[in-house]
C-alpha positions in Angstrom: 90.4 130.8 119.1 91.5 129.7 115.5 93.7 126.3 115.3 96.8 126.6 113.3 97.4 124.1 110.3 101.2 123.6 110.2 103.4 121.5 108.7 104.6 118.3 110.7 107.8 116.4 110.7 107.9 113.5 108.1 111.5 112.2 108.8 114.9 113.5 110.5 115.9 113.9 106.9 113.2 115.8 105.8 113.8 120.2 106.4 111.6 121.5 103.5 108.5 120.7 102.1 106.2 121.9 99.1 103.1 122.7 99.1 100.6 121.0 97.0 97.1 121.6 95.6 94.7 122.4 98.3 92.4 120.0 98.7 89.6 122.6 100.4 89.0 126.2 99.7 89.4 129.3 101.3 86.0 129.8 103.6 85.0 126.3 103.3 83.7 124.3 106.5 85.6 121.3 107.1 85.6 118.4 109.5 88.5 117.0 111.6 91.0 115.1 109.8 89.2 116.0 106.8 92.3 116.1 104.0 93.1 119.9 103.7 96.1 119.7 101.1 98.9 117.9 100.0 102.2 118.1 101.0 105.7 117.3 99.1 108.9 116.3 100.0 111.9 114.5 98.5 110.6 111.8 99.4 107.0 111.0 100.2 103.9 113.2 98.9 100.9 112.8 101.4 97.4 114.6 102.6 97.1 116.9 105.4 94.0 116.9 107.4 92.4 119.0 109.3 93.2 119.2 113.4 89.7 120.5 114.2 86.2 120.8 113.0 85.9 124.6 111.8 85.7 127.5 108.7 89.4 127.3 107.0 91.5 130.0 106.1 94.2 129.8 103.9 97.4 132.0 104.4 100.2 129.8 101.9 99.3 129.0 97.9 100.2 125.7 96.0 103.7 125.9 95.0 105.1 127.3 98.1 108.4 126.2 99.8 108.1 125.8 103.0 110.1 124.9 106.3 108.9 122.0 108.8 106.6 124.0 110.8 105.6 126.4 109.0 102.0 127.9 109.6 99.6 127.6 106.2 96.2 128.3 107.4 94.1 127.9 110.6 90.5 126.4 111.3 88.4 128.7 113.0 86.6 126.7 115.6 84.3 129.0 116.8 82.5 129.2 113.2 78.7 127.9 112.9 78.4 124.3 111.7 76.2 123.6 108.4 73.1 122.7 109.6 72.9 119.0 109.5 69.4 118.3 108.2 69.7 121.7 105.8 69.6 119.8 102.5 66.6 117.8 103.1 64.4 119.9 104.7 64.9 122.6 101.8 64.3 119.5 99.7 60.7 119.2 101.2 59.6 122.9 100.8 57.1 122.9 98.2 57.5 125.0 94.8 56.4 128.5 94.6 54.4 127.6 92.1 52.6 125.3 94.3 49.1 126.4 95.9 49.9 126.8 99.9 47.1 124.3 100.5 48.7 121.7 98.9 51.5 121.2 102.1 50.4 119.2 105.0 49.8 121.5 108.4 52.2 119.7 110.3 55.4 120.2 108.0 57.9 121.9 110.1 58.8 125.7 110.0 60.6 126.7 106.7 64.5 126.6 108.0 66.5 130.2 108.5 68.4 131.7 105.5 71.4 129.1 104.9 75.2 131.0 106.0 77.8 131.3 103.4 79.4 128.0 104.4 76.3 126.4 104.3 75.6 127.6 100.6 79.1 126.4 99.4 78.8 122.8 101.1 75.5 122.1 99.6 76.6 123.4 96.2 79.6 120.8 96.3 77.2 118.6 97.2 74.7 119.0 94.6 77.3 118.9 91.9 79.1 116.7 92.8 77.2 114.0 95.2 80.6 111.7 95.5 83.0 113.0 98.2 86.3 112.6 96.7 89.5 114.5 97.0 90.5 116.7 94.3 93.0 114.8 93.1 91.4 112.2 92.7 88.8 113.3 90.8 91.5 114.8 88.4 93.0 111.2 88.1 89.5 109.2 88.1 88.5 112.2 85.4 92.0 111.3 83.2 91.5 107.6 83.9 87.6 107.7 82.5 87.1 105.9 86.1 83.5 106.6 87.2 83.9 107.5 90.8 80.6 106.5 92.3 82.3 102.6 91.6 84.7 103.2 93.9 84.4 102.7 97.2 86.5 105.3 99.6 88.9 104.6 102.0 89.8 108.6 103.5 88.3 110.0 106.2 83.8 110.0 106.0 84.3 107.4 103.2 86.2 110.2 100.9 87.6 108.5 97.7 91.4 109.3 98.1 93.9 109.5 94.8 95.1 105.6 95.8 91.2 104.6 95.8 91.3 105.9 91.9 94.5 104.4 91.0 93.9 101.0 92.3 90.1 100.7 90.1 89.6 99.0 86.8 90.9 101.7 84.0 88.0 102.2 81.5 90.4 103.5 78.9 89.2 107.1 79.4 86.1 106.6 77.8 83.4 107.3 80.5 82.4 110.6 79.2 81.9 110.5 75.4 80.9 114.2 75.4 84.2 115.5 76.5 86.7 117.6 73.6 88.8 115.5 72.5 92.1 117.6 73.1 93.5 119.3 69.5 96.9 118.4 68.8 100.1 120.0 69.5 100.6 123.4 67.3 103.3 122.8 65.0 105.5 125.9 66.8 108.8 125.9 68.0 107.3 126.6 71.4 109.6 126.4 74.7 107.6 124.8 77.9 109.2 125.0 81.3 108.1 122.8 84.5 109.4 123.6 88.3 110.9 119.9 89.0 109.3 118.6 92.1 111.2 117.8 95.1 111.2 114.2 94.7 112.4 114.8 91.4 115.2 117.5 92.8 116.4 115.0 95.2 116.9 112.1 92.6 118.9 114.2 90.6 120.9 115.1 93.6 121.6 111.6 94.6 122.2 110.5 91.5 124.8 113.0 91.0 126.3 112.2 94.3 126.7 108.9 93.5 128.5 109.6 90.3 131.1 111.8 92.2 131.8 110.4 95.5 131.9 107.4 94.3 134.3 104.9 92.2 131.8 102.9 90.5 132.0 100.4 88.1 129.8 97.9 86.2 130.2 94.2 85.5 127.7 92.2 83.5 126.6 88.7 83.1 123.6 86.5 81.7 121.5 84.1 83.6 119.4 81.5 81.0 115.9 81.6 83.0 114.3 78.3 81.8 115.1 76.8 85.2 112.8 79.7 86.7 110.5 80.0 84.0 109.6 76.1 84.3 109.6 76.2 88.1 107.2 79.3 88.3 104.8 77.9 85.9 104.6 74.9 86.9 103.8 76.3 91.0 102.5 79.7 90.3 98.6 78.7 90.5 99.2 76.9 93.7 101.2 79.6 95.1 98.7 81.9 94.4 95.9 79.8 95.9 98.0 79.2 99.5 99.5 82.3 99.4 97.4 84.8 97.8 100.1 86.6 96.2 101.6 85.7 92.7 105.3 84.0 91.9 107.1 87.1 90.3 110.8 86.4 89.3 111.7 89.1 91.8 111.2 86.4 94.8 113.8 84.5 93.0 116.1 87.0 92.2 116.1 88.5 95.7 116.5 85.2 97.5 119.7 84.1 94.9 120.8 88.2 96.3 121.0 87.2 99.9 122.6 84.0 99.7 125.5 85.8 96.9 125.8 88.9 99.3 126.4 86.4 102.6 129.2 85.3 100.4 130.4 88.7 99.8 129.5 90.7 102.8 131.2 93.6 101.1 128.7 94.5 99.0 126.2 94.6 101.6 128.4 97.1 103.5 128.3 101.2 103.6 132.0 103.2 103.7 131.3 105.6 106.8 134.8 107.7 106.3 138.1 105.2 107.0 135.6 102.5 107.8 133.4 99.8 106.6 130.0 99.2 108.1 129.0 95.8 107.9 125.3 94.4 108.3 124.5 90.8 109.3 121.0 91.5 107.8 119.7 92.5 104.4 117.3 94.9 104.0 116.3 94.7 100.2 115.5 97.8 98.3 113.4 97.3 95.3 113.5 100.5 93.0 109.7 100.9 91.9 108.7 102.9 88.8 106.0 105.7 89.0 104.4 109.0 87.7 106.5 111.0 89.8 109.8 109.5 89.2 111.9 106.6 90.7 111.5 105.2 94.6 113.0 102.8 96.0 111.4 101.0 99.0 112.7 98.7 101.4 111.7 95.2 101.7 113.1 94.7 105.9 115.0 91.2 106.6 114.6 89.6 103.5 117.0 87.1 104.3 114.2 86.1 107.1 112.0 85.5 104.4 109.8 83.5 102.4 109.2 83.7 99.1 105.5 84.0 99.7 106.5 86.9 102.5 108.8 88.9 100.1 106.3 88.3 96.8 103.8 90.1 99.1 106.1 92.8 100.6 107.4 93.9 97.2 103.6 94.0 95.8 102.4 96.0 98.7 105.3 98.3 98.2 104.7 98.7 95.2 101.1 100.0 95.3 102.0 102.5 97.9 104.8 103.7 95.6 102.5 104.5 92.9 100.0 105.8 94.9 102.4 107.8 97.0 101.3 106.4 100.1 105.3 105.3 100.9 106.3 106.5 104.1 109.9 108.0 104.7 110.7 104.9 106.8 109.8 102.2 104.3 112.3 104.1 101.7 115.4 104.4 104.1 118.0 102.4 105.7 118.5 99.8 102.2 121.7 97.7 102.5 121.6 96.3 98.7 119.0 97.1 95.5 117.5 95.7 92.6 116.6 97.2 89.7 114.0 96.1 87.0 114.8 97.7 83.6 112.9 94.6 82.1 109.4 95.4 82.7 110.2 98.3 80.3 112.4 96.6 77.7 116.0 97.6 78.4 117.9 95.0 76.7 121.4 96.7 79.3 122.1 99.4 81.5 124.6 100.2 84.2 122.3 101.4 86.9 124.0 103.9 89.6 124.5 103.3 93.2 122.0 104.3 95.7 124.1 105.9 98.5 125.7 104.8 100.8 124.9 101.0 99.3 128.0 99.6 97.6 126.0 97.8 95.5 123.4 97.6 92.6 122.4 94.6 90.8 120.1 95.5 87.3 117.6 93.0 86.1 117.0 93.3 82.0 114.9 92.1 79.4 114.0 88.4 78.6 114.8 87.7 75.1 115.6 84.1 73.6 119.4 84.1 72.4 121.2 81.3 70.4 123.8 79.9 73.3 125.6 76.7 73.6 124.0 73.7 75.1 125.5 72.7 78.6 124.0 68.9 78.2 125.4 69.0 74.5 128.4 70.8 74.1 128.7 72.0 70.3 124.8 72.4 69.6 123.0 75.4 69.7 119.6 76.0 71.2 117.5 79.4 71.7 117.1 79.7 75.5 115.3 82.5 77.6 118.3 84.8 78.6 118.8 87.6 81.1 121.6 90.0 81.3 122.5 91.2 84.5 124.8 93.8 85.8 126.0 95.1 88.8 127.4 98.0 89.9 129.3 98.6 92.7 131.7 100.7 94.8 135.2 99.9 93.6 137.0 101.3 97.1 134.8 98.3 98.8 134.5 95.9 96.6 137.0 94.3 94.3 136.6 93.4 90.9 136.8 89.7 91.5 134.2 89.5 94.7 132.3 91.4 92.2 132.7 88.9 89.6 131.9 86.2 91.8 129.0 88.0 93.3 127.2 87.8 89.7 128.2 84.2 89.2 126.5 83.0 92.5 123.5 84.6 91.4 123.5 83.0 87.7 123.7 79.8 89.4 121.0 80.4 91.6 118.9 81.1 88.8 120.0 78.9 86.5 119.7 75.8 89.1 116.9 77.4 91.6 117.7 74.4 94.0 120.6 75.5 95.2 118.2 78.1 96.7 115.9 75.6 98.8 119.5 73.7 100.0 121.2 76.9 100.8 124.0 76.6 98.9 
């Protein structure tokens, strides 16, 4: 009796999903928890695999928009496996051109006709010796990542699309015989693209912060020499106990927790007439990737180290932008940071993320020309930050605001303050 393929729950939150590319064709033979096809939601993208060993048919395309449990195929169990030593022994016939008494007497009976499944597994196979999702052949082909370097870590050693994404990038020069694509036509040409449901659901929020909402921004600049000396003066020894590098995030999100436990407001949610305080902070870091912006959450931060939150926030990270993020490790934030830096922005005011009352937005380095606090009246050129934060005006006042950035500036500027709690 054929197995259904349907679509599980990813999250209480989660009621639609869309379906990706298929990672395995209509009629092909496929092995449990084999990865079938990918799945999208507005939050996490992942592979489906299979729930038995069988032939699969397909009954939904790529593109469709589906409900959580929703039928898209079935696996018909009852179908004959490949033959498991087919390959080989049709390896070992001898030629027709060969003279009969040539092959020994004792080679084994020529093997039975192979079945259509049979034929398109070995034809994979032959073509294409490395098993390796779809996907991540696109991306390893894209990349110029030669995919028999790459060790895989899906199901039967497949190489999945994170496999691909955390190898050495050649530069996309592995195949010199590939076109090189032609230009752009010089047309007024109109493209459109269906937005992707992680993409749909930023927008959304984004919009909903905007409305329900009375946000405002207040700035302020942090001069980062204290960090800058600290971290490289301690960054090979950290990395040597720790395995993990000194980032200025560690910093940033350790001068957060001590400013927010003295102004719990901006840790808080508005839930109607009332405020919802947390006596913990769960740190959302908003991460960059191809498919737009996430946001995962580092848990207890205030709990940790520096070591332990360098090492949360770069294992978040690689999940993000390999869209291995669960729905759990993107949910439940109390307070965020944002990086603009890393891509240059000099200022922003970045938005809330619902229901958080609070935002604070990390910029660009950039040596300014600022007073000297050991010589009042002389200039220097220092290493200067601007930061801003945004926050929920109906929770947070103006001057907790206000003195929310300076506690952080200090903390930076005088990174002590962070090892004596103050």
């Amino acid at each position: 009796m054929p197995v259904e393929i349907v679509i599980p729950s990813l999250g209480e939150s989660i009621r639609e999903i869309r379906l990706g590319q298929w990672l395995k064709q209509d009629g092909d033979w496929v092995n449990q928890d084999d990865s079938l096809v990918e799945i999208e939601s507005d939050k996490v993208t992942q592979e489906l695999p299979s729930p038995n060993s069988g032939v699969l048919k397909i009954t939904e395309q790529s593109g469709a928009d589906l409900p959580i449990g929703a039928t898209i195929g079935s696996i018909d169990t009852e179908a004959t496996a490949p033959a498991a030593g087919s390959e080989s022994a049709e390896a070992n016939t001898p030629a027709p051109s060969e003279p009969a008494a040539t092959a020994p007497a004792s080679d084994p009976p020529k093997a039975p006709p192979a079945t259509r499944v049979e034929i398109a597994t070995e034809s994979a196979a032959a073509t294409s010796p490395v098993r390796a999702t779809t996907m991540a052949r696109k991306i390893a082909e894209d990349r110029g990542v030669p995919l028999s370097g790459i060790h895989g870590s899906g199901p039967q050693g497949r190489i999945m699309k994170a496999d691909v994404l955390s190898a050495p990038d050649t530069g996309g020069t592995a195949d010199t015989n590939e076109t090189t694509p032609a230009p752009l036509a010089e047309s007024r040409g109109i493209r459109r693209q269906r937005l992707s449901k992680l993409r749909m659901r930023i927008a959304e929020r984004l919009v909903s912060a905007q409305h329900n909402a009375a946000m405002l921004t207040t700035f302020n600049e942090a001069d980062m020499s204290a960090v800058m000396a600290m971290r490289s003066l301690h960054k090979e020894e950290f990395n040597d106990q720790y395995g993990v590098k000194l980032g200025f995030m560690s910093f940033f999100a350790r001068a957060c927790v001590s400013a927010l436990h003295h102004v719990p407001a901006i840790n808080a949610y508005l839930d109607g007439d009332e405020l919802e305080f947390h006596d913990y902070v769960d740190l959302a870091v908003a991460v960059g990737t191809d498919r737009g912006l996430v946001v995962p959450v580092v848990r207890d931060a205030d709990r940790k180290s520096f070591a332990e939150i360098e090492s949360d926030i770069s294992a978040l990270a690689g999940k993000a932008r390999s869209g291995q993020l669960t729905v759990d490790e993107m949910t439940g934030g109390t307070f965020t940071i944002s990086n603009g830096g890393v891509y240059g922005s000099m200022m922003s005011t970045p938005i809330l993320n619902p229901p958080q009352s609070g935002i604070l937005g990390l910029h660009k380095i950039q040596k300014r020309p600022v007073e000297d606090p050991d010589n009042p009246g002389q200039i220097v050129l220092r290493p200067m930050m601007y930061l801003a934060l945004s926050y929920d005006h109906r929770v947070v006042d103006g001057s907790e605001a206000v003195g929310f950035l300076v506690h952080v500036r200090q903390c930076i500027e005088d990174p002590e303050r962070l090892l004596l709690g103050l």
